[in-house]
C-alpha positions as CSV (number, residue, x, y, z in Angstrom):
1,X,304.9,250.4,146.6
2,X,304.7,248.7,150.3
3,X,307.3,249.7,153.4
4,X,308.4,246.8,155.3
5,X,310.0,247.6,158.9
6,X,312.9,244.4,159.5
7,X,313.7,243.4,162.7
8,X,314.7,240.3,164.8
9,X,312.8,238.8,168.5
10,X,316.7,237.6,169.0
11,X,317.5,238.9,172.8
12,X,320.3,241.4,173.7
13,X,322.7,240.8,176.1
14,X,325.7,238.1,176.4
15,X,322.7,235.3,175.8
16,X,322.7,236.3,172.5
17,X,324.3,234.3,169.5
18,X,327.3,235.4,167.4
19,X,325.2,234.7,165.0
20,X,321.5,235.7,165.8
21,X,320.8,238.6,163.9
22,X,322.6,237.0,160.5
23,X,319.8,236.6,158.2
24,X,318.2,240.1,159.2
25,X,322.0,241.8,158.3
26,X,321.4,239.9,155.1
27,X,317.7,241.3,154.2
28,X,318.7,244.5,155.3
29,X,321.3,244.6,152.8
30,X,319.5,243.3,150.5
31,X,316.9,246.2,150.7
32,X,320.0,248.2,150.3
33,X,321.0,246.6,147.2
34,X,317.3,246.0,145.9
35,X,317.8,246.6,142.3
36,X,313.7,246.7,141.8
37,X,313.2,249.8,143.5
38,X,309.2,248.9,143.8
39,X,309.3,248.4,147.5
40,X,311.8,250.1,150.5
41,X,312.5,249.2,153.9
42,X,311.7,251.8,156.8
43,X,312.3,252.4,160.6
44,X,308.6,252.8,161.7
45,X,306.8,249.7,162.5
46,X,303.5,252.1,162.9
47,X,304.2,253.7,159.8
48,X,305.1,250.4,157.8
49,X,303.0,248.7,155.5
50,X,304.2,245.2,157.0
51,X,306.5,244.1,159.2
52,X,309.0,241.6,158.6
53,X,310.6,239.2,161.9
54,X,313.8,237.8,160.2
55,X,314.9,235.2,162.2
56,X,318.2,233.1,162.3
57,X,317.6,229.1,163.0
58,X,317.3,228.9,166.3
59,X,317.3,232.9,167.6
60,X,313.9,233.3,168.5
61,X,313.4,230.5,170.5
62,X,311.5,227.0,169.9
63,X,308.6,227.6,167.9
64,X,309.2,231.6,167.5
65,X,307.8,232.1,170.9
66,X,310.1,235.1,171.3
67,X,308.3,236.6,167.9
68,X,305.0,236.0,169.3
69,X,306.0,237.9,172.8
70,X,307.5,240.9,171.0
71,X,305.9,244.1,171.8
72,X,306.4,245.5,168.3
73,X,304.5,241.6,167.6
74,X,301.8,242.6,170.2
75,X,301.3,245.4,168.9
76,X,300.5,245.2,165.4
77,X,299.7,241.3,165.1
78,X,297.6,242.2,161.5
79,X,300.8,243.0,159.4
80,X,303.5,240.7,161.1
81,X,305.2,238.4,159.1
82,X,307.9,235.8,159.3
83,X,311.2,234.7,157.4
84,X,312.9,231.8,159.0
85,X,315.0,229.2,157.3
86,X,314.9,226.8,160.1
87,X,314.8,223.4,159.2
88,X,311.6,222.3,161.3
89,X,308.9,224.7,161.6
90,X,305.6,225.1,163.4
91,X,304.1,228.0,161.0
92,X,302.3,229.9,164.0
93,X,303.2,233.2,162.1
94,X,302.1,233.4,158.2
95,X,305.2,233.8,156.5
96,X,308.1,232.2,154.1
97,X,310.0,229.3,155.2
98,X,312.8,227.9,153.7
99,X,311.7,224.5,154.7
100,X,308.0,224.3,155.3
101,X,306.7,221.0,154.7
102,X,303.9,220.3,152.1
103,X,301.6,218.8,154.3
104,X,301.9,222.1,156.4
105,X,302.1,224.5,153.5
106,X,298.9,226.3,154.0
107,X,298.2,229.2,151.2
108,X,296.7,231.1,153.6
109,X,299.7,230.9,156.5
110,X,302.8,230.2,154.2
111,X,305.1,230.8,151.3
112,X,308.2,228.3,150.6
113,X,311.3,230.8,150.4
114,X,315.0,230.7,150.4
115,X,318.8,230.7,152.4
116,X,319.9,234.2,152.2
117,X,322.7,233.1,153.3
118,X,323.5,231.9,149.8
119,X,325.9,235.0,148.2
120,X,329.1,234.8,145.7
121,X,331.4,235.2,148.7
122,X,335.4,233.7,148.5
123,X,335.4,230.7,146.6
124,X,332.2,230.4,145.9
125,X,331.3,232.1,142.5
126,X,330.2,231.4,139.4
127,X,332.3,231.2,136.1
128,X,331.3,230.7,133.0
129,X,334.3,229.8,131.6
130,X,334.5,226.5,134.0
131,X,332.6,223.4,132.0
132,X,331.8,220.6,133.8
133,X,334.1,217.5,133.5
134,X,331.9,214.8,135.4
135,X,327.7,214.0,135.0
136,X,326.8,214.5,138.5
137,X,327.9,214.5,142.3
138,X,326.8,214.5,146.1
139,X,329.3,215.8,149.0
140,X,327.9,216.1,152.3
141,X,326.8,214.3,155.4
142,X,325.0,210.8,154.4
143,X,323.6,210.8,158.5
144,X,321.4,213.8,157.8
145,X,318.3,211.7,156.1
146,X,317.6,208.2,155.1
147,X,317.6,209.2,151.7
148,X,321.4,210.5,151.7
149,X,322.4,207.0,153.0
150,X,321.1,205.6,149.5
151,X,322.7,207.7,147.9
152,X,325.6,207.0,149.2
153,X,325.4,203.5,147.5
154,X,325.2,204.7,143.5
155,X,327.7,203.5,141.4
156,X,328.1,205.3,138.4
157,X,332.0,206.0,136.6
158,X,331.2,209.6,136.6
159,X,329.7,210.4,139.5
160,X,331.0,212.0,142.8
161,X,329.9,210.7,146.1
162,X,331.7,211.4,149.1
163,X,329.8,211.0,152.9
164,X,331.6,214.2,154.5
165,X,330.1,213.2,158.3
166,X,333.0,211.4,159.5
167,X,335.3,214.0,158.7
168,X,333.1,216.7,159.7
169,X,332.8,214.4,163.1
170,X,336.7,214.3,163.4
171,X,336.8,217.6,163.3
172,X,334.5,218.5,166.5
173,X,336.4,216.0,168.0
174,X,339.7,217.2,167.7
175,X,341.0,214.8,165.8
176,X,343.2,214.4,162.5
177,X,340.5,214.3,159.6
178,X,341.2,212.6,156.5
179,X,340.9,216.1,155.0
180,X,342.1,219.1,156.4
181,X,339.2,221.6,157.7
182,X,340.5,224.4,155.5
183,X,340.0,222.0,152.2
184,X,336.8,220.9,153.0
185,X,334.7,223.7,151.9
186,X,337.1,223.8,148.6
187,X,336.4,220.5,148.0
188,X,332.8,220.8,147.9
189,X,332.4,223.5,145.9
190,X,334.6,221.6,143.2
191,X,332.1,219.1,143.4
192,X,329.3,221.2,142.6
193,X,331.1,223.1,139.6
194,X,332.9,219.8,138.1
195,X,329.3,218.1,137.4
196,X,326.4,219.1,135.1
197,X,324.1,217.7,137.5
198,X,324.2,218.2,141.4
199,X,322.0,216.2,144.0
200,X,319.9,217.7,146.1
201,X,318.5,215.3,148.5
202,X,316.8,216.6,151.9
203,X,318.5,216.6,155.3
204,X,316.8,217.6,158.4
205,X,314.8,219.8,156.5
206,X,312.8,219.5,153.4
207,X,315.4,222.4,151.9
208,X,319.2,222.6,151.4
209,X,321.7,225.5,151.1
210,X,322.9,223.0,148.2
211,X,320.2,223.4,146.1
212,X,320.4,227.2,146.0
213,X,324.6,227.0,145.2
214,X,324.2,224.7,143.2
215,X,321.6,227.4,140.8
216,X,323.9,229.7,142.0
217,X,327.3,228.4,140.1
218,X,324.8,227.6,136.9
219,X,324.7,223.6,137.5
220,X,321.6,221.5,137.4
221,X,319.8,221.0,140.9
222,X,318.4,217.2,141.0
223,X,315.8,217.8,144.1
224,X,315.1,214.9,145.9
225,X,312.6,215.6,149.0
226,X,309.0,214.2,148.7
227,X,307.9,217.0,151.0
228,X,309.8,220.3,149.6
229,X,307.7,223.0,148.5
230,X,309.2,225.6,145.9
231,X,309.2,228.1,146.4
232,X,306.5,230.2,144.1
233,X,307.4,232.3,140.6
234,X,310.8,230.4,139.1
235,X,309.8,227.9,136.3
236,X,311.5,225.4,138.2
237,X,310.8,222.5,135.5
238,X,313.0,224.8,133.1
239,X,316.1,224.0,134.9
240,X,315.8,221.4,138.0
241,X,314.7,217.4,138.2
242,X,312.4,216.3,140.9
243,X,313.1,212.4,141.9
244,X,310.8,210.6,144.2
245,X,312.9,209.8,147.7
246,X,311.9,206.0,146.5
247,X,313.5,206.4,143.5
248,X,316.7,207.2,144.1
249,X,318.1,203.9,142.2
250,X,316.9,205.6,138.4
251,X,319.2,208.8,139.1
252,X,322.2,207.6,137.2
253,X,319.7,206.6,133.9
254,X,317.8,209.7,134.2
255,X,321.0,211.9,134.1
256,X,322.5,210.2,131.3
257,X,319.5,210.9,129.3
258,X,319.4,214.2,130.3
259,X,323.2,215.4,129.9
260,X,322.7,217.0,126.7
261,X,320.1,219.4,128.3
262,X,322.1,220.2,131.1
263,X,324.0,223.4,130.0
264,X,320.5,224.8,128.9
265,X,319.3,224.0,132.2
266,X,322.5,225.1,134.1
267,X,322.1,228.4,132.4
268,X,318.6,228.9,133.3
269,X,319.5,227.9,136.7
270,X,321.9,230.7,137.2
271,X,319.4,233.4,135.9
272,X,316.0,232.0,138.1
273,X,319.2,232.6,141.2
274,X,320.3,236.0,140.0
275,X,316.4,237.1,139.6
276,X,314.8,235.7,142.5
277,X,316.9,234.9,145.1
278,X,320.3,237.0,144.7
279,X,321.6,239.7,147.2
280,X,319.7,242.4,145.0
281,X,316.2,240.2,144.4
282,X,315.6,238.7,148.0
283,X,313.9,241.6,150.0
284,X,311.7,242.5,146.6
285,X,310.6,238.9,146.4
286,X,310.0,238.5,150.4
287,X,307.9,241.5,150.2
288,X,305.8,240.4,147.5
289,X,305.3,237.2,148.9
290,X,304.1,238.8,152.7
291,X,301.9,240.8,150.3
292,X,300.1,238.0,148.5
293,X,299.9,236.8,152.0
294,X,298.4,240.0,153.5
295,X,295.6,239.3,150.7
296,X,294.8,236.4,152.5
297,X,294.2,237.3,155.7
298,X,290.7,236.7,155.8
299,X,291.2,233.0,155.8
300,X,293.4,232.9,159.2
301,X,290.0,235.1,161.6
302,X,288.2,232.9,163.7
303,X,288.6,228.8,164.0
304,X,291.0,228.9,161.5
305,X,293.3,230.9,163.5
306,X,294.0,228.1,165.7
307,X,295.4,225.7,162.5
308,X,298.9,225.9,163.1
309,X,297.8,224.7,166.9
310,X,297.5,221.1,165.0
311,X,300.5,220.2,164.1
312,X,301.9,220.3,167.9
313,X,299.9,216.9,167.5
314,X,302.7,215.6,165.9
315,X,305.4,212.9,167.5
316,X,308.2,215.4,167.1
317,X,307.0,218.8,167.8
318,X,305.0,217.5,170.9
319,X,308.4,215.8,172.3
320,X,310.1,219.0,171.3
321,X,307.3,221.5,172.9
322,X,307.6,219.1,176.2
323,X,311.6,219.3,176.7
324,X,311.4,223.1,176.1
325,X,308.9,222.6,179.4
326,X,310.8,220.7,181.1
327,X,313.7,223.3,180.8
328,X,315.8,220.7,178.4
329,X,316.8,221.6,175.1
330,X,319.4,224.9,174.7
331,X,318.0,227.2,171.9
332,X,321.0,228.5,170.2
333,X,321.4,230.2,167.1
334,X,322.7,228.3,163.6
335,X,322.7,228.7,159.6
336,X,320.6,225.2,158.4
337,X,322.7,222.5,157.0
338,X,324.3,223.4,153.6
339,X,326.1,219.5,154.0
């Protein structure tokens, strides 16, 4: 048995998100509602086995430099540990990312993880009793990654493909959307429970909220994102489909020869959810994962420390670390993109 302390580096005060401390009120409850009873969540960072930074997108600053300045952080570095689902990471903490990419997954520094903000809330729950009517869909917005766009342009007489970005656009703007805000979220989870097969594909992250939903309501994820780790201990090839991002074109052969397998798969898909990433399984699996990582903690001493330090070498995070310099950039607070 291992005690995890949870907390967030989010600031107090009116600077503070609505939304900051979102994914640590969701691991706490989880811990609440841990149905393994192996592992427990305690008040005492000294006393604690390892402790757990759960951070919103966005709430503890660019690069979790907020983590890294805690004093609970400063103070015991050795059993620290991240969870953060935002989309673009710099992994200077070991710990589970939603979206780490694979040429940054490092088993010494990371585990792939989940959205726990994925949860059979309003409309969104599963029922058996709904069969799907159409071989496979993709609602969301077509901007978010090159990939989407060529998506967008499958033809296929089952199929459901609708680019939700203008509307979504209309919507900031003030202006009269072809579909009304309140249908918008109804409308996408129609599309994910009327196909045997949902798409997948990568936004500005390697991961998607989709993916997790679409387990969730027992439907068939088809992942496509060359650089998505998953996340370790589902037998994902039992009930998901990788496609190459340069394959896109083959999707609508590849589910028609696949439609007979897909209530199997859909099946499975809802019972890897309910056992590793539900409301009752996501603290147990965090902590195990921060515990296979604790085992290798030998292999982030000395030079290696320092690995994460390479990726600021990149065209992106070395623009990004400059504007936060410079004083551009706002840091705000925000749940990854599900669309």
């Amino acid at each position: 048995m291992a005690t995890a302390y949870l907390l967030s580096a989010a600031p107090d005060g009116p600077e503070r998100h609505p939304k900051a401390l979102l994914d640590l009120e969701q691991m706490r409850a989880s811990a609440r509602a841990d149905r393994f009873h192996r592992h427990r969540a305690i008040e005492d960072p000294e006393a604690a086995d390892l402790i757990l930074f759960v951070e919103t997108a966005g709430a503890a600053g660019h690069y979790f430099h907020r983590v890294r300045g805690h004093p609970v952080y400063r103070g015991f570095r050795s059993k620290c540990y991240l969870f953060a689902a935002t989309d673009k990471v710099v992994p200077f903490l070991p710990g589970v990312y939603a979206s780490i990419e694979r040429r940054w997954y490092w088993p010494a520094w990371t585990r792939s993880g989940h959205y726990l903000g994925v949860r059979e809330t309003g409309g969104l729950r599963y029922d058996p009793r709904r069969p799907p009517s159409r071989l496979f869909s993709f609602v969301g917005a077509a901007n978010a990654h090159p990939v989407r766009r060529r998506i967008m342009q499958l033809r296929h007489p089952d199929a459901v493909l609708i680019d939700s970005h203008a509307e979504s656009l209309a919507i900031e703007r003030g202006e009269r959307a072809p579909v009304p805000p309140e249908d918008l979220h109804g409308r996408y989870v129609r599309s994910i429970e009327d196909c045997a097969f949902v798409l997948c594909p990568r936004g500005g992250g390697t991961s998607t909220f989709r993916l997790f939903e679409t387990m969730m309501l027992g439907r068939v994820p088809v992942i496509v994102s060359d650089q998505w780790v998953p996340p370790e201990g589902p037998d994902w090839e039992s009930f998901s489909l990788r496609v190459e991002e340069g394959a896109v074109d083959t999707i609508p052969a590849l589910l028609e020869a696949r439609a007979a397998d897909a209530r199997a798969m859909g099946e499975a898909a809802r019972a890897a959810w309910l056992d590793w990433f539900s409301a009752d399984a996501s603290f147990h699996r965090t902590v195990e994962w921060c515990l296979d990582l604790a085992r290798w903690a030998p292999a982030r001493t000395g030079p290696r420390r320092f690995a994460p330090f390479l990726q600021m070498l990149r065209p992106y995070h070395a623009a990004r670390s400059v504007a936060k310099r410079l004083g551009h950039g706002r840091e705000r607070a925000s749940t990854p993109g599900r669309r």
